[in-house]
N, C-alpha and C positions, 0 to 999 in steps of 0.2 A: 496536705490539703490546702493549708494554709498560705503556700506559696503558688498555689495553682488558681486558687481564686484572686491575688493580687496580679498575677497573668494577664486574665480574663476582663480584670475593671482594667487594667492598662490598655488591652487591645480594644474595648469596650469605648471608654474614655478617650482616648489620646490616641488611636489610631483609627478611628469609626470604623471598627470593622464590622460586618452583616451579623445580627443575631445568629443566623444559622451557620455561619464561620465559627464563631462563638462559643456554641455549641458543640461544633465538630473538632474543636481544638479541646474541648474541656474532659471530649469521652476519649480522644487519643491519649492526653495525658494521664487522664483514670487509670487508665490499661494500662500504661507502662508501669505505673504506681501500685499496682495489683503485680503486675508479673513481677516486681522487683524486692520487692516483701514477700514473693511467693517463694524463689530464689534462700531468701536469707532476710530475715524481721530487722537485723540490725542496720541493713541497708536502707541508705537514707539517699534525696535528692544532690545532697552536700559529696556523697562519699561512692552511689554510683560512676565506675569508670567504662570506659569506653564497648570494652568484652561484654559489659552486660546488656549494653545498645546493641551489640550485634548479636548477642542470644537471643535478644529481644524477638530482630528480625528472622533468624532463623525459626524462631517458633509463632512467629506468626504464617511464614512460607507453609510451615508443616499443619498447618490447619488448613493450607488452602487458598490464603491470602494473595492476590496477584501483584505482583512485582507493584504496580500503579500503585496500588492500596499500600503497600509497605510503605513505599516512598512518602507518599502523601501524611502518613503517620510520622516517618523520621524528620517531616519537614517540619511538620508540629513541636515537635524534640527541640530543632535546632532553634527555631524560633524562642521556642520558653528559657533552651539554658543561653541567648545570647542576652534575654532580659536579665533574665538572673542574674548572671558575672557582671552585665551592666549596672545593676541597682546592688551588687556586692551580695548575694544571696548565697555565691557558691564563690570557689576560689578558682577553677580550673571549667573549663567545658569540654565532657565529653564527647559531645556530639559533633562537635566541632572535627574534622578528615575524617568521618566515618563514610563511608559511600554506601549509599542504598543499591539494591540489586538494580541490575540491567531490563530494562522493560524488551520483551520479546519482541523484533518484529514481525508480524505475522507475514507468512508465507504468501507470494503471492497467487491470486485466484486462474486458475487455467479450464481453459474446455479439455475434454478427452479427444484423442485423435478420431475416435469412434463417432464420439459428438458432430465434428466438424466435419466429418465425412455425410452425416445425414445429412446435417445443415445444406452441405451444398451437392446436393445429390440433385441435378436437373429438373427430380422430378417434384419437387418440394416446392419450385417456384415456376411460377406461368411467364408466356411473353411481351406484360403489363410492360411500359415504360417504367413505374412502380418500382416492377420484381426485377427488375434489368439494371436501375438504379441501385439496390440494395445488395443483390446478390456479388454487384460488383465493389460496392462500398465492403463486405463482410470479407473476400478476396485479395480483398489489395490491405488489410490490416492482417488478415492472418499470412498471406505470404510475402509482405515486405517487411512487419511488424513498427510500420514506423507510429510516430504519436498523433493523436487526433489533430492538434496545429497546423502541424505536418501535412496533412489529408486536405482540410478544408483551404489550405495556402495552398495546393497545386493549381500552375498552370498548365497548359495544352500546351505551352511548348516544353514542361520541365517533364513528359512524359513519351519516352523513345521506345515504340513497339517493335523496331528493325534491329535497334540493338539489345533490346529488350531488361533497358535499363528505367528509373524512376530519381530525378533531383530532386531533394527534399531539402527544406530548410527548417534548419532544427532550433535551439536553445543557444540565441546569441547569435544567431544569424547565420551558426557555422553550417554550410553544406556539404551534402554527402550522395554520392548515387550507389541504390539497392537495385541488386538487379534481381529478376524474377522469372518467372520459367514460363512454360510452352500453355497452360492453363490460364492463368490470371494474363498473358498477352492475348488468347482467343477473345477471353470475358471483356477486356478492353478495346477490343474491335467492332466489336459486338454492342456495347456503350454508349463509346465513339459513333456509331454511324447512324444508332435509334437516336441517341441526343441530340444530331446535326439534323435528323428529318423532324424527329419531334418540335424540337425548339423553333427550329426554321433560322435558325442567326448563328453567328461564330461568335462564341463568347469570348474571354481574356481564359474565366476558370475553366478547370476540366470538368469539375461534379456541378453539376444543377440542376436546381428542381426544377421540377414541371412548369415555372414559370420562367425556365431561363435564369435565375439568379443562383449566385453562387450558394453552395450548400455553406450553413454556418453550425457552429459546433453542436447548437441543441439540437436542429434537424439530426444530425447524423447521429447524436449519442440516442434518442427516442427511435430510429432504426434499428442501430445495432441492436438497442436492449429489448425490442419488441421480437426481433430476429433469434436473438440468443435465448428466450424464453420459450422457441420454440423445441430446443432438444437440451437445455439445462435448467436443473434445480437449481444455481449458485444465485446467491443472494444479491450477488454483485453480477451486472450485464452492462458490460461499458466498453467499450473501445480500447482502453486500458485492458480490460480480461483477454482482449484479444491478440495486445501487445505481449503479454506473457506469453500466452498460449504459442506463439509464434518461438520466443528463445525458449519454450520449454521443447517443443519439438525439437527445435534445432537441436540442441545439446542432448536430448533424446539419438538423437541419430548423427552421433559423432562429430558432430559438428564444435571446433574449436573454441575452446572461453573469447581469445583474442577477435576471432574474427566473428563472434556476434557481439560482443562490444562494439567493434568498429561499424556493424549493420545496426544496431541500434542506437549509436551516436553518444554511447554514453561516455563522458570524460574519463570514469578511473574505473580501471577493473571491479575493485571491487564492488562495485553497485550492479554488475553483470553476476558475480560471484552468486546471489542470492538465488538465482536459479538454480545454481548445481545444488541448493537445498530442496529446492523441488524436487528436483531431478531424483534426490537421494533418496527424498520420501518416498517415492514412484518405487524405488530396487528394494526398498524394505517390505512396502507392501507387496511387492511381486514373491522377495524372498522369503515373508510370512506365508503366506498363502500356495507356496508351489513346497517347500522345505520339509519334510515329513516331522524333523527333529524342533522347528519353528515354534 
């Protein structure tokens, strides 16, 4: 205990750290000083080795503890036994190449195909400039999947309805053209010709508001997410949900790891890879629910 309160005035003292840091270093250390007496009484700060930091974390996991939380506790650890060896308190640091658990990334958010099919079901949206504007903004992210930047950067000429292709400029300037099908080229003509009468001007952009100016990122994300809350519970309604939604389908429907990497412009496989976990979750839950033996 006694080396744990010379900790605390050091971090106190000589590193002004926040009372409530303070605090939260002093109940981390508690608890491991509890677990490791709990362990075996003869064990001491001096004579704890490395195994008993990682039982540690193993039994904080099995209570429920989240990876975040582990971590933030072994960083506490490392902190106190570098003082320690520093001021000569211990001889060796254990905590020292112990690696805390991998924090999860969470899976990302997708609409249902079911979803999106009501969403743009004709009869959902009126012949507003408004609805004409939005229907086609919700369109062209779910069947190019490109990123919001992406969207509000297009021009009128980076947009080819004859060949029924879309140039986009992505991250670093690199371009790429997504082509797109017989639906979202209608929606775009259709756009196209209420914007030109509506506006009355030929602008540089393709999207813009009812005042003629270029749509900017918070106009379109305040659509989307007003759009998408019309047929999803997801906590998340963002241009991004829409960006998944799009490689979840695709690799839903056989579509190649490789070449929706290259349609969604990302550098290294593996950052495409994260969907085939979507994807997986989708065949469990199909194979829970359909499997009698399940």
């Amino acid at each position: 205990m006694l080396m744990i309160e010379r900790f605390l005035e050091y971090l106190r003292l000589e590193r002004n750290y926040s009372p409530r840091t303070i605090d939260g270093y002093g109940k981390d250390l508690n608890e491991f000083e509890s677990f490791f007496k709990n362990l075996d009484n003869y064990l001491s700060w001096e004579t704890v080795d490395s195994d008993v930091i990682r039982d540690w974390m193993v039994h904080m996991m099995d209570k429920g503890n989240t990876a975040t939380s582990v971590n933030r506790r072994l960083s506490a650890l490392r902190s106190f036994y570098k003082y320690a060896l520093k001021r000569k308190f211990v001889e060796v640091d254990p905590a020292h190449g112990v690696q805390g658990p991998k924090n999860k990334s969470p899976l990302p958010q997708f609409l249902k195909e079911s979803e999106m099919d009501r969403l743009l079901d004709p009869k959902m949206w009126t012949d507003s400039y408004k609805d004409i504007l939005a229907r086609t903004l919700i369109l062209m992210f779910y069947e190019t999947g490109m990123r919001l930047s992406e969207l509000t950067g297009l021009n009128c000429q980076d947009v080819d309805c004859l060949a029924r292709n879309v140039k986009v400029t992505g991250k670093r300037d690199k371009q790429r053209i997504i082509p797109f099908g017989e639906e979202l080229d209608r929606e775009l003509r259709v756009y196209s010709q209420r914007r030109d009468v509506e506006i009355g001007k030929q602008a540089e952009a393709f999207f813009l508001t009812a005042k003629g100016e270029r749509m900017t990122g918070a106009q379109v994300r305040a659509i989307v997410r007003r759009q998408l809350a019309r047929v999803s519970t997801l906590k998340k309604k963002s241009p991004h949900v829409l960006r998944h939604t799009f490689a979840t389908a695709m690799l839903n429907h056989e579509a190649g790891l490789e070449s929706v990497k290259k349609l969604l412009g990302h550098e290294s496989l593996s950052t495409t890879e994260i969907y085939t976990h979507t994807t997986f979750e989708q065949l469990k839950k199909v194979y829970k629910n359909a499997h009698p033996r399940a």
